[in-house]
Structures are given as structure tokens and as C-alpha cells.
C-alpha positions in Angstrom: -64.8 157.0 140.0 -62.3 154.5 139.0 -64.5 152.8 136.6 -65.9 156.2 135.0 -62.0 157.1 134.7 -61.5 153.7 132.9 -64.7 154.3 130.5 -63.7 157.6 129.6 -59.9 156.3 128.5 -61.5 153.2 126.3 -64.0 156.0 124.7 -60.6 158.2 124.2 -59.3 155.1 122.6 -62.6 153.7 120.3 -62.3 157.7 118.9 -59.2 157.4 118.0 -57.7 160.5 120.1 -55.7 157.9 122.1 -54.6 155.4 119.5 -54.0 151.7 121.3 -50.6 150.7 120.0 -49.4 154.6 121.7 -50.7 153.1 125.3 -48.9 149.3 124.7 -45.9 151.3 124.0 -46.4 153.4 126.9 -46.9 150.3 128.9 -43.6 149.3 127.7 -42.1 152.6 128.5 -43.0 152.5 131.9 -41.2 148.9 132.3 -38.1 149.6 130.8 -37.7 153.2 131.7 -36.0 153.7 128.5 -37.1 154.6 125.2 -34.3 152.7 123.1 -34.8 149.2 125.4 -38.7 149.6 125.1 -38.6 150.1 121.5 -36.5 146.8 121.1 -38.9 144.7 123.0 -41.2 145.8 120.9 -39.6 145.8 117.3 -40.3 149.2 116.7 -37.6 152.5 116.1 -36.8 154.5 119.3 -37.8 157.7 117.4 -41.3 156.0 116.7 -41.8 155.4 120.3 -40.1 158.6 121.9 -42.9 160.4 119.1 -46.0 158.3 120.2 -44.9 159.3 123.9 -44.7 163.1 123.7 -48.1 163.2 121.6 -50.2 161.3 124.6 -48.3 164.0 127.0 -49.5 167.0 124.3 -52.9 165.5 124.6 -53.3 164.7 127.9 -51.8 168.2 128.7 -49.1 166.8 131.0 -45.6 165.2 131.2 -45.9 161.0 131.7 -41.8 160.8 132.2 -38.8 162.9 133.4 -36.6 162.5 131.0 -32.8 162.1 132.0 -29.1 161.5 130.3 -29.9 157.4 130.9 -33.4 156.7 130.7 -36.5 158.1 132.3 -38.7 158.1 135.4 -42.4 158.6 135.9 -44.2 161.2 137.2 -46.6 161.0 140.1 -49.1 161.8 137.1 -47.6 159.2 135.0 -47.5 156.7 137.9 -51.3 156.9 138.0 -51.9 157.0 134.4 -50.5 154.1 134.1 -51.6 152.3 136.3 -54.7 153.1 135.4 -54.0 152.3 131.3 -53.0 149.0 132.6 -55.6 148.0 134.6 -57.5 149.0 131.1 -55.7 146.9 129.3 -56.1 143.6 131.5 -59.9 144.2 131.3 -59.7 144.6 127.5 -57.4 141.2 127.2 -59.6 139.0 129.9 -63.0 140.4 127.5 -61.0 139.2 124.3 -60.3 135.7 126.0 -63.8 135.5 127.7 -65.5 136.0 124.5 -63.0 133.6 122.7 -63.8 131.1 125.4 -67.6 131.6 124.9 -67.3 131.4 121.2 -65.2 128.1 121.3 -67.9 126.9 123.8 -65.3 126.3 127.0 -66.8 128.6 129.5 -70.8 129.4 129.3 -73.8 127.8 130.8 -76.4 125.6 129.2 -80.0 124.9 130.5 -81.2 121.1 129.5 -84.8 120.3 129.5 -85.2 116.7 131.0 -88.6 114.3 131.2 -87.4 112.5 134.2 -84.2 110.5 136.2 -81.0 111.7 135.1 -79.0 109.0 137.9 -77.8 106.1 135.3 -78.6 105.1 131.3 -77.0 107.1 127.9 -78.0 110.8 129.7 -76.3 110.1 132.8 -73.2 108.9 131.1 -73.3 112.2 128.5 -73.9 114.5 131.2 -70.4 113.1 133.0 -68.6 113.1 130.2 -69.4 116.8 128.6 -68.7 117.8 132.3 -65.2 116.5 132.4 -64.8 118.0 128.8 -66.1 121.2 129.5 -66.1 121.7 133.4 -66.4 125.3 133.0 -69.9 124.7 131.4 -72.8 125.3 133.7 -75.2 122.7 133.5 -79.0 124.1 134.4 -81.2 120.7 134.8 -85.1 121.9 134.3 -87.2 118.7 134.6 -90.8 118.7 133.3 -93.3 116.9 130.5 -92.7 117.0 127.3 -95.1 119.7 126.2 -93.3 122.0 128.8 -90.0 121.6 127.6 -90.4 122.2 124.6 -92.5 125.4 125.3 -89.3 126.2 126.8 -87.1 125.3 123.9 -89.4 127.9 121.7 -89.2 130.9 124.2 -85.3 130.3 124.1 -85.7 129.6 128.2 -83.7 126.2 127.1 -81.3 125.3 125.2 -81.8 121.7 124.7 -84.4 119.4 125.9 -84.3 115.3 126.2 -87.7 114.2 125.1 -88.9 110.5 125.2 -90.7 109.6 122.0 -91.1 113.0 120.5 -93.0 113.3 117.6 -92.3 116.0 114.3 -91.4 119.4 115.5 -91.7 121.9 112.6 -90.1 124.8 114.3 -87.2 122.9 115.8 -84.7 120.4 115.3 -85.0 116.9 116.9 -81.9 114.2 116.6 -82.5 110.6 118.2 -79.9 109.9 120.4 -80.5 106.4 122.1 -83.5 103.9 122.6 -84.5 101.7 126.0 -86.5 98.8 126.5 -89.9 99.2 128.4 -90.4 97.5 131.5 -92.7 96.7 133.8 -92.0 97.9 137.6 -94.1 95.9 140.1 -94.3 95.0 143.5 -92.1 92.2 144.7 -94.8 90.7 146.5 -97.2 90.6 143.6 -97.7 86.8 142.3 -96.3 88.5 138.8 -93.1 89.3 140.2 -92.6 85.6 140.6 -92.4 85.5 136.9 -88.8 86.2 135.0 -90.7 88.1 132.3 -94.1 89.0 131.1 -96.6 88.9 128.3 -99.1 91.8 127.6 -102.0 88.7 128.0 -100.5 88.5 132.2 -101.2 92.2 132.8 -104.1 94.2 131.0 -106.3 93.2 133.5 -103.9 95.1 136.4 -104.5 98.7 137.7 -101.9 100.7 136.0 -100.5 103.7 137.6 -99.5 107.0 136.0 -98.3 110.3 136.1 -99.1 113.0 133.9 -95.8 114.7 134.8 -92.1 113.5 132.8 -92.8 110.6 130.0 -96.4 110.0 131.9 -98.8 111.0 128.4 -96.8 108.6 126.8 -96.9 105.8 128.8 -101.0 106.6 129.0 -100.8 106.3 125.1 -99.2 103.5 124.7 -101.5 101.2 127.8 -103.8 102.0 126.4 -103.7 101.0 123.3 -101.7 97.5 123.9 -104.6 96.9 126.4 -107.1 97.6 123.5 -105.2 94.7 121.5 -105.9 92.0 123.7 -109.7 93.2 124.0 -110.0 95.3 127.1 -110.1 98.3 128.6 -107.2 99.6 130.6 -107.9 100.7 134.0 -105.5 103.6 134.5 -105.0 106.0 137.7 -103.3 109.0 137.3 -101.2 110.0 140.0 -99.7 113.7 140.4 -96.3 113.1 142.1 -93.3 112.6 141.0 -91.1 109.6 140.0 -89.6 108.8 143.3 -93.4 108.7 144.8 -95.0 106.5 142.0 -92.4 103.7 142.2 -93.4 103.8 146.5 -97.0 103.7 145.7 -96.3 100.6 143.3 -94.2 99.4 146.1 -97.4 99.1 148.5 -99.6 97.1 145.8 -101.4 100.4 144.7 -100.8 99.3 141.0 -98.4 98.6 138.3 -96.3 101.2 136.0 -94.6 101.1 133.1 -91.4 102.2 132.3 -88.2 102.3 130.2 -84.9 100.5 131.1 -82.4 102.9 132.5 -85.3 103.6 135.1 -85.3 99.9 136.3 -81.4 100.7 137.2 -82.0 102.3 139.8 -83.2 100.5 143.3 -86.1 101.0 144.8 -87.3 98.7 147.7 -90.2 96.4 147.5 -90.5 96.5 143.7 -88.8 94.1 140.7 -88.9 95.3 137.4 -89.9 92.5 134.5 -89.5 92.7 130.9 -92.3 92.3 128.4 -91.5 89.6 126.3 -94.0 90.6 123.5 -92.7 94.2 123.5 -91.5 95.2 120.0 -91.3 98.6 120.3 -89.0 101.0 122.3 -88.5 104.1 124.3 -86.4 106.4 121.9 -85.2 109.3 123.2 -84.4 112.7 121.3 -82.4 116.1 121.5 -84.7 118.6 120.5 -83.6 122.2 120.0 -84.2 126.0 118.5 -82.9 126.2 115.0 -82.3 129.9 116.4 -79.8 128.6 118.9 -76.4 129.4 117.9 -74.7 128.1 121.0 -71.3 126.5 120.7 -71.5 125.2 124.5 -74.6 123.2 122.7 -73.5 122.4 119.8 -69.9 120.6 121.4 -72.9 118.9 123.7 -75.0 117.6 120.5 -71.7 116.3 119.1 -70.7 114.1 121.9 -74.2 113.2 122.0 -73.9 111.6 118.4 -70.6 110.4 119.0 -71.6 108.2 121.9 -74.8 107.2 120.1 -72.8 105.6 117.3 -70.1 104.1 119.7 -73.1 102.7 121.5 -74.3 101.2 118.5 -71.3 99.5 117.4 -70.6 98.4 120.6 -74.4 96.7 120.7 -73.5 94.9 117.0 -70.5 93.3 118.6 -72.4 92.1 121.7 -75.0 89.3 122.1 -77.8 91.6 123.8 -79.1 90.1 127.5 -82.3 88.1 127.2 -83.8 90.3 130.0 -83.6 93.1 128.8 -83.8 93.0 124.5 -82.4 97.1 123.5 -82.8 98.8 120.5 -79.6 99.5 118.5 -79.3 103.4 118.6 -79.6 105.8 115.6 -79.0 109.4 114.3 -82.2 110.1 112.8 -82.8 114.0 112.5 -86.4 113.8 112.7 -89.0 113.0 115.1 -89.5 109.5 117.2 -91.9 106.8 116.9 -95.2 106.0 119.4 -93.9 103.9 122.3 
């Protein structure tokens, strides 16, 4: 009842019949309880206020205030108008700053489209960062390949995905963000791990292990066609789990996996992870979004996004790179990626 009460006041108020600067001043009214100190607070004339006042009574069909020598007093029917009008009035102001919040991108959600571990690298850092800048931003992690997400991005079910070596999308826009080194994850107890770093010529001939799932297609793409260099042909399982499962099955001596740098961060018993020291290309990751997306929570995201990439550039120029793990300077390309 309360709420039809309140609709039917803000439709008297979008007609016109109950203008909104005649309930402030009734607001003010009902503070003071007097005409002459309400119309001082708010920098109108009394006569301008006592006017407003008797033509919501004439329309409402009902007196709002006893008047008396010094000031007024409410009715019992003005009491509950009122409160009513000002319970109106706080919903009206917390929709203004709600919507001014959205529009600034401060309070909103965004879903992110991810092809795998978000624990440690540039993605783990961003996400940290945006949430201490924006921590009343919802963050909705979807992981999944690459052709998912961005199935996703299209149907507007995402607002941004993180996609590993993403080639041209037409109908959306794509910004490189950062690039990894690949690695190799092994077994400790493989006679390789012995090694400080590898050579594609020490591994074509191993089992390789993938998963079609996160950056799996690929890494498929890219053993394959590095094993084809050196004159063989890869012998690749596909495995249907997930990340955390493949690194245990290379663990156990099932096989050998390749993967990118910020994935070797991350501890996993009984396996080492080697760098290839005839690797010249990277992993370079991109945002990838709808040019229909209009979000502000995404686009404050996409600009810390470049704003890290190019401190993490500079910061790489300054720095002699480790020998064990050589890194790609990062870019802001607006385009596509490259094969891995």
C-alpha cells in the first residue's frame, strides 16, 4: 500500500499537478514550522511559500498545517503526508546518486571472461588493483576457451574477456595488454629437468599433454608446428580436465606441457618448469570487448589496463631481463595478437 501510495505521489509529480519545488518547500515547512524561517533557508519570499502551501492543501482537498499567531503545526493528515513525501524524496535522491555512481563507473558489476589461472602475473595484479579502486565493482570471473568467451563477449553475456594470442576480431575490439614467455612444465624426476633450460631439438620427441579447455588450441597449434621444424611429428594427448589436473598428470611422468610464464609461478609439487632457449615468440595476451559496450565500470578497467601495460614496459627498458625467463616488452596494439 505504501509503495502504490508513493507511485501515485511521483506520477502526481511527473504530471505536473504536484510541482517538486511545492513538496521541498513543504519539506522545509514541516521542519521549521514557520513560513517566514522556512522561506529563509530556502532563499525564497514567505508569500511565495505560504502560496505553494495552500495550493497542495486546495489540491489535496485538505489542510497540511494549523496555522497559529507564531508559526504552525501539522495535522495528523499532514504528519502522514509528509512523511510519506519524504520518504519520496530519499528514494528519488539515492536513484539520482545510484545512477550517477553507475554512470561514473563506482558502483556496478562487470563479468570478465578468462582462459585460465588468475592467482599471480599482469591479470592478477590488475584485478587487485581495480578492486581497491573500485571496491564497489563486482567482479564476475567466467573461465572458459577462447572461442567461448568470446561467444560470450558477442551475446553481451561479458563484458570483457582476457584471451591468449587472439587473432582479428571484426565485430569487436581487441587491445594487447601484456606478453609471457612460454615454458616448459615437466616432471622433476624427468632426466630433462636436470637441465637449466631447453632447446626445441631436447623435446619433440616427448609426449605432450593438452587440454582443449583455456589456451589448450593454442598450445596444440603451436607443438605442432615447432615439432614440424625439426622434422617430426608431435605426439600429442589431449586431456579434458582442467589446469590444476594437467600439471598432476605431468607431475606422475604422463607427459610434458607447455605453458606461459605467470603459470610457472605458481607451485605445483613434483614438477620444474624450464625455459626454451630457442623460443622467439611469446604468449600475448589481449582485452577483447563489444564495441556495443558502453560500460564505464569497463572502460575505468581497460584504462588501468593500459596504464599498467606501459608502466610495465618502462619498467622492463630500465631492467636487465632474467636469463631464465627472456619477456617480451609489453605493447598497446588495438588489433589482434600473433600465433604463439
Amino acid at each position: 500500500m505504501r509503495r502504490a501510495r508513493h507511485l501515485s505521489d511521483v506520477a502526481g509529480i511527473a504530471s505536473g499537478r504536484i510541482p517538486l519545488v511545492t513538496l521541498v518547500q513543504l519539506l522545509s515547512v514541516a521542519e521549521h514550522l514557520n513560513f517566514r524561517h522556512a522561506a529563509s533557508a530556502l532563499g525564497v519570499t514567505q508569500s511565495s511559500v505560504s502560496t505553494r502551501i495552500k495550493a497542495l492543501e486546495e489540491t489535496l482537498g485538505l489542510p497540511l498545517f494549523e496555522r497559529r499567531h507564531r508559526g504552525v503545526r501539522l495535522t495528523e493528515a499532514g504528519r502522514r503526508f509528509v512523511a510519506e513525501v519524504s520518504a519520496g524524496i530519499e528514494q528519488i535522491d539515492h536513484a539520482v546518486r545510484t545512477a550517477g555512481a553507475i554512470a561514473n563507473g563506482t558502483v556496478g558489476r562487470l563479468a570478465i571472461g578468462l582462459h585460465g589461472s588468475i592467482a599471480t602475473g599482469f591479470l592478477a595484479d590488475l584485478r587487485r588493483r581495480y578492486s581497491a579502486d573500485h571496491p564497489a565493482i563486482e567482479q564476475s570471473i567466467i573461465e572458459g576457451p577462447s572461442s567461448h568467451t568470446l561467444a560470450m563477449i558477442r551475446d553481451g553475456k561479458l563484458d570483457v574477456a582476457f584471451i591468449i594470442n587472439v587473432a582479428d576480431v571484426p565485430d569487436c575490439h581487441s587491445r594487447h595488454l601484456w606478453s609471457e614467455a612460454l615454458v616448459i612444465a615437466l616432471s622433476a624426476a624427468h632426466p630433462l629437468a636436470a637441465l637449466e633450460s631447453l632447446a626445441w631439438a631436447d623435446i619433440v620427441t616427448e609426449d605432450f599433454l593438452v587440454r582443449p579447455g583455456g589456451a589448450g588450441p593454442q598450445v596444440f597449434e603451436h607443438i605442432i608446428r615447432r615439432v614440424a621444424e625439426h622434422g617430426r611429428s608431435p605426439r600429442l594427448q589431449w586431456r579434458d580436465v582442467g589446469r590444476d589436473t594437467l600439471m598432476h598428470m605431468v607431475a606422475a611422468g604422463e607427459g610434458i606441457t607447455l605453458t606461459h610464464e605467470a603459470g610457472s609461478h605458481m607451485p605445483f609439487p613434483g614438477i620444474v618448469f624450464r625455459r626454451i632457449a630457442d623460443e622467439t615468440e611469446h604468449a600475448r595476451f589481449s582485452a577483447v570487448w563489444s564495441p556495443q559496450n558502453r560500460s564505464p565500470a569497463l572502460r575505468n578497467l581497460l584504462d588501468l589496463a593500459t596504464h599498467m601495460s606501459r608502466l610495465d614496459g618502462l619498467t622492463m627498458r630500465t631492467q636487465t631481463v632474467p636469463s631464465s625467463f627472456p619477456v617480451k616488452i609489453p605493447g598497446h596494439h588495438e588489433t589482434g595478437g600473433a600465433p604463439l
